[in-house]
C-alpha positions as CSV (number, residue, x, y, z in Angstrom):
1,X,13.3,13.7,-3.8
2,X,11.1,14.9,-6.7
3,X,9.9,19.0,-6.7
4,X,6.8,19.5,-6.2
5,X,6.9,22.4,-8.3
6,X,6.1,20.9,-11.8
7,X,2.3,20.8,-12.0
8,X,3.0,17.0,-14.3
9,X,4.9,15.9,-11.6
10,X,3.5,12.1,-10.3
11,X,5.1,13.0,-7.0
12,X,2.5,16.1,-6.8
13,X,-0.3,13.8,-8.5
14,X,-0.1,11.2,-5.7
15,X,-0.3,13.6,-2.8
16,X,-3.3,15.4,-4.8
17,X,-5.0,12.1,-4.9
18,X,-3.9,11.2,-1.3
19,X,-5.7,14.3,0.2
20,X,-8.6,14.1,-1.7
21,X,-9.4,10.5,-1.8
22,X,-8.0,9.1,1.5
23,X,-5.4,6.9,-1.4
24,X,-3.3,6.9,-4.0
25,X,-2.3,4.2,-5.7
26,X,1.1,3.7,-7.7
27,X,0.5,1.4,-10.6
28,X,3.0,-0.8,-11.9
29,X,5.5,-0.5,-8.9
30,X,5.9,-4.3,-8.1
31,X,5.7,-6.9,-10.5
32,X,3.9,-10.3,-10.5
33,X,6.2,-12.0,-8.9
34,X,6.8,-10.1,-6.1
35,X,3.2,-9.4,-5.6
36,X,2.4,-13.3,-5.6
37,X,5.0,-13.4,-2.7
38,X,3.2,-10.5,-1.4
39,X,0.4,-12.8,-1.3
40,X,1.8,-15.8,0.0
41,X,3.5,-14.1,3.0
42,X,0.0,-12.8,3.7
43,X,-1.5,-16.0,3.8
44,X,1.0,-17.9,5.6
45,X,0.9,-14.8,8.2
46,X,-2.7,-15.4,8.8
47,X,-2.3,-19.3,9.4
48,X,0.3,-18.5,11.7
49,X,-1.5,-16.0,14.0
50,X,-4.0,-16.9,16.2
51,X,-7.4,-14.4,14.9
52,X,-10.8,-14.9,16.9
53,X,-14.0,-16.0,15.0
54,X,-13.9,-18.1,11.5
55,X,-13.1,-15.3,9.5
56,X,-9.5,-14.2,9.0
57,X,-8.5,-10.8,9.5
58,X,-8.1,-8.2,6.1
59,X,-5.1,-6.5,7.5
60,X,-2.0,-7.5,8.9
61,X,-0.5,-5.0,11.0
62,X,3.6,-5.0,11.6
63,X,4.5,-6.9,8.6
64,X,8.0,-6.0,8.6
65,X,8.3,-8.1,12.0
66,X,7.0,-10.9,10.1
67,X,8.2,-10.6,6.9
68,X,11.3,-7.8,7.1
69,X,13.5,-9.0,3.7
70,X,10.0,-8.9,1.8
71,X,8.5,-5.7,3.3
72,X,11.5,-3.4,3.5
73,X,12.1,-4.2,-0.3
74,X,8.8,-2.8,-0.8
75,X,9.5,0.5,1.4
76,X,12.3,1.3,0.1
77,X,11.4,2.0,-3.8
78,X,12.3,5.5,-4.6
79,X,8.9,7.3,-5.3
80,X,6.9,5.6,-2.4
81,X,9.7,6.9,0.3
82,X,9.2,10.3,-1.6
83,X,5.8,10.4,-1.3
84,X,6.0,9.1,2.2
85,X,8.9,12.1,2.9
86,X,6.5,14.7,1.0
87,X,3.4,13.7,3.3
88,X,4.9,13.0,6.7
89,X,8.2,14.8,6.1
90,X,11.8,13.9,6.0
91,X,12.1,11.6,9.0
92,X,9.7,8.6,8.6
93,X,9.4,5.8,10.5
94,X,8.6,2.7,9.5
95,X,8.2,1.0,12.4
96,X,4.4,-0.2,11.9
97,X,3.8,-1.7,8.0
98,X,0.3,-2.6,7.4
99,X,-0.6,-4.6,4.4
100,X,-4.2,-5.2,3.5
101,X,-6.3,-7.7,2.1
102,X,-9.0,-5.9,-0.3
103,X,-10.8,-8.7,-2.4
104,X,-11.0,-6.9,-6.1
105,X,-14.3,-5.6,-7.5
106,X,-14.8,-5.0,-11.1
107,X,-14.5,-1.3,-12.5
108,X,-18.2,-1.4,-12.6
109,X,-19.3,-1.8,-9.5
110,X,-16.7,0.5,-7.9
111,X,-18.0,3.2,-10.7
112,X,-21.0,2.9,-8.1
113,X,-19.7,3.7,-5.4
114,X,-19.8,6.7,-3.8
115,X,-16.3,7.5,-5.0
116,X,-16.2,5.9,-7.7
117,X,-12.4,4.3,-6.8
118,X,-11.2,1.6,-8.5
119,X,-8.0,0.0,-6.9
């Protein structure tokens, strides 16, 4: 695990953001190809599940039961499990992965909001 003593440190940049803004984001982590499975998985989740009303849910909640090869290679990078060890401590669980559907907004817009996030 990273130190958190190095004030340059991502690992201590990531929990800054976490605790201010709710969310951190770690850029670059997974590339196109995996996040177009990403993707995928998520949509044929949804078709699968039964979901009330004509609108289909934004989160999927226990991915790793439907998707465990995919998920757990995405739990267990390096820097995410650190961060995850630095904020909840050195025996996480990962029992409950939730992956969400967010659609994207340009940087403008989100410059307008009330945080000013853009993800």
């Amino acid at each position: 695990m990273e130190t958190l003593d190095d004030s340059n440190n991502p690992l201590k940049k990531h929990i800054h953001e976490f605790k201010t803004q709710g969310f951190t984001v770690f850029p670059k982590t997974f590339d196109e190809t995996w996040m177009q499975r990403a993707r995928a998985i998520f949509e044929e989740t949804v078709n699968r599940i039964p979901y009330e009303g004509e609108t289909p849910p934004t989160n999927l909640i226990n991915l790793i039961e439907h998707a465990p090869s995919h998920t757990l290679q995405a739990i267990t990078v390096p820097k995410i499990l650190d961060f995850a060890e630095a904020i909840i401590g050195p025996y996480v669980q990962l029992e409950s992965i939730t992956y969400r559907r967010i659609p994207s907004i340009t940087k403008t817009k989100a410059a307008k909001q009330s945080r000013g996030g853009y993800h």
